[in-house]
N, C-alpha and C positions, 0 to 999 in steps of 0.2 A: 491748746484746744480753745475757739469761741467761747464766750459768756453765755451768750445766747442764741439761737439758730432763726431767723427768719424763715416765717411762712412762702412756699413759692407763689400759695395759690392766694394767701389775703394780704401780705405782706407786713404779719401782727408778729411783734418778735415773743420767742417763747422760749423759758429756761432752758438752758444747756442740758440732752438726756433727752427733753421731753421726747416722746414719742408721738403725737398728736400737738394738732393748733388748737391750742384755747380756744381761741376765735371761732374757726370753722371745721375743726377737726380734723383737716389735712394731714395724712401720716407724714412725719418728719424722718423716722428715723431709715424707711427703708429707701427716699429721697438722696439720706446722703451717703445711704451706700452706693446708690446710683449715679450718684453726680463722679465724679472721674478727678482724680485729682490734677490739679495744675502742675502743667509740665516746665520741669528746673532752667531758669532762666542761666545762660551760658555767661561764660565768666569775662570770655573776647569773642567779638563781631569779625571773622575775618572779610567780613564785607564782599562783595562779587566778586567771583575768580575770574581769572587773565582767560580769555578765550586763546587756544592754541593759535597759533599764526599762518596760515598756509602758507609756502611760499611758493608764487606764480612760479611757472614754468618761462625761462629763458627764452624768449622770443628769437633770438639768433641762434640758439643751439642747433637747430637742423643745419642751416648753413653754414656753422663752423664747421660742424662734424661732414659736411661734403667737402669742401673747402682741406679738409685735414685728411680725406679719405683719395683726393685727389690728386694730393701732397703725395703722400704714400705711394700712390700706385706710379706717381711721376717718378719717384726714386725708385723704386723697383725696376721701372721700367731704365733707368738709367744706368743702375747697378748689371743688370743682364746685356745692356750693349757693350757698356766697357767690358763685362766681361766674356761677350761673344769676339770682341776686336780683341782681347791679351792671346783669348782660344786659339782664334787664326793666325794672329802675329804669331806666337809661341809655336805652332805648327806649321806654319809656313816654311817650307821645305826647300833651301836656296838648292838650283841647278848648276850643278861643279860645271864652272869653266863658263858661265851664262855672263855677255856683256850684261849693262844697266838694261838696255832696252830688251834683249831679250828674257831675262830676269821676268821683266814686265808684264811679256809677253805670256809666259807660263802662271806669272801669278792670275792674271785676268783669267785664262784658259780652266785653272783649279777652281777659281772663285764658279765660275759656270758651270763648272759638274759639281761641286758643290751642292747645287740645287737642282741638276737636272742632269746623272749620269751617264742618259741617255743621249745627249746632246752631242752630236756626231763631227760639227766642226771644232767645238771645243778639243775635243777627242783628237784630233787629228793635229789641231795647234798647238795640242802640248807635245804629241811624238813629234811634230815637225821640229820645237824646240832643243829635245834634247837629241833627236838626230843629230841635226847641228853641230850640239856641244860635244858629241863623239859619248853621250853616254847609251851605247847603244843596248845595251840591258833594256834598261828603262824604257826606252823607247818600243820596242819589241813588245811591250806590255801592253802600251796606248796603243801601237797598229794593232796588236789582234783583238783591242774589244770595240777596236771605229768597225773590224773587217767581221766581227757579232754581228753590229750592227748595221752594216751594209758590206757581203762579201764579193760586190761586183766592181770595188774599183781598183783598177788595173793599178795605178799610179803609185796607190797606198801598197799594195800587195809587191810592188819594185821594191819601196823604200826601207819596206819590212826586209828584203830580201838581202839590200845593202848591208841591211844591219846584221844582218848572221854571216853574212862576206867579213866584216872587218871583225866579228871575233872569232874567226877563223873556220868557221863552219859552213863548210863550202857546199856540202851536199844539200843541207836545208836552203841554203841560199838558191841553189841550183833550180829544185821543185818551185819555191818560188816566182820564178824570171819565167820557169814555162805554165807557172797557173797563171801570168799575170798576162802572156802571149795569149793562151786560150780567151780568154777574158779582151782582150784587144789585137789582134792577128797584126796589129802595125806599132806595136807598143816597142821603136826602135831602140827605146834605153833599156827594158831588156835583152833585148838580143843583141845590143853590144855588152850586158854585164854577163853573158853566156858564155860568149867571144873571151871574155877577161877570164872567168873561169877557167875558161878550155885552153885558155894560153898559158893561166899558173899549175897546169897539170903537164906540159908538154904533146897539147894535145893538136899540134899546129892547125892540122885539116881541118877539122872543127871548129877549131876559133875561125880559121880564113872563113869559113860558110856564112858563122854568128854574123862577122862583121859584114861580108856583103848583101847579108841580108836588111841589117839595121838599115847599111846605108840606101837601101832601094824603098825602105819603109820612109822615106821624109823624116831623117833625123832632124833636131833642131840646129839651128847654122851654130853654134859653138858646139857642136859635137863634131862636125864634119872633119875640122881639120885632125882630131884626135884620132875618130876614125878611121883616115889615111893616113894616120901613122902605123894605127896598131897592123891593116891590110899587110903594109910595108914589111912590118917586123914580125908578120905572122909567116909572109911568103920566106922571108927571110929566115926564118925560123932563131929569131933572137929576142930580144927580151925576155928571159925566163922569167923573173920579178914582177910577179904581179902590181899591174900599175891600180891606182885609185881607181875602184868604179864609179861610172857617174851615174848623175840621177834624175 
């Protein structure tokens, strides 16, 4: 504690205790209850703190992140072609008995219905194909969905007809040759494959009619001479063996 308390108001110093200034009578004692004590001097200054740091924002992050996003969708999109090409490799359906070129020929024809079922020459280029290769199942399929979609050609409606001739189904074959007549009243490669018909039944009259009829319809010149065989051998009444029909 002080020796002695200085006056605030005359500056006279006065005994420790006193209550009043000698001097001037300034109350002392309820001064220094008032006065507030001084606050405890700290032991270490940790001086200014570190202000946080921000850290800017990456000026090329957007364009990495396109750049990475572009990346991505380029593989995706690379990922989905290889494996749209293993798809159709892996399914590609080789035609028994198909040379290279024809082979070829089938596959372009699949790739076009592929994307457009409805495509009618496709349609017809692939039964043309496997006519050809004597798969005539298959073939029978492709003619009835060309003759869906267009039931007015004669030609197609023959080749269909062929094809149930050679798996032994004569009487579908038959219907056929006379829807494809109806449908072309000069269509002579049906009514020479009538003729063929009516000759593998022993049905001589009737073939002889088919075949003079084909011939007065303007067959095409490699049929002529065939069809003056078969006249020959229908008057004749010989060849029971049904020959190949043509087409």
């Amino acid at each position: 504690m002080p020796e002695t308390i200085r006056c605030p108001s005359c500056g006279t110093e006065n005994a420790a205790g006193a209550e009043a200034c000698a001097q001037c009578n300034f109350p002392l004692a309820e001064k220094a209850a008032a006065t507030p004590a001084p606050e405890p001097e700290f032991a270490f200054d940790p001086g200014p703190r570190p202000v946080p740091r921000r850290t800017r924002p990456d000026a090329m992050q957007p364009i990495q992140m396109q750049l990475w996003l572009f990346a991505g969708i380029a593989v995706v999109m690379g990922i989905l072609y290889f494996a749209a090409q293993g798809f159709w490799n892996s399914n590609a359906k080789p035609v028994e008995g198909a040379a290279p070129q024809q082979q070829q020929r089938a596959d372009a024809a699949r790739a076009v219905l592929e994307k457009d079922s409805t495509n009618l020459v496709a349609r017809i280029e692939l039964a043309n194909v496997l006519y050809d290769t004597g798969n005539w199942s298959e073939a029978i399929v492709h003619y009835k969905s060309a003759l869906r979609l267009d039931p007015n050609r004669a030609t197609t409606v023959v080749d269909m007809g062929v094809c149930f001739y050679n798996l032994g189904k004569f009487a579908e074959a038959e219907s056929l040759f006379q829807r494809a007549i109806v449908l072309d009243p000069h269509q002579a490669v049906a009514m020479f494959n009538l003729g063929i018909i009516a000759e593998a039944q022993e049905r001589w009259d009737e073939a002889l009619v088919q075949y003079h009829r084909a011939m007065q319809s303007g067959p095409p010149e490699g049929m002529k001479p065939i069809l003056e065989q078969h006249i020959q051998a229908a008057m004749a009444k010989t060849g029971k063996t049904p020959p190949p029909l043509a087409r």
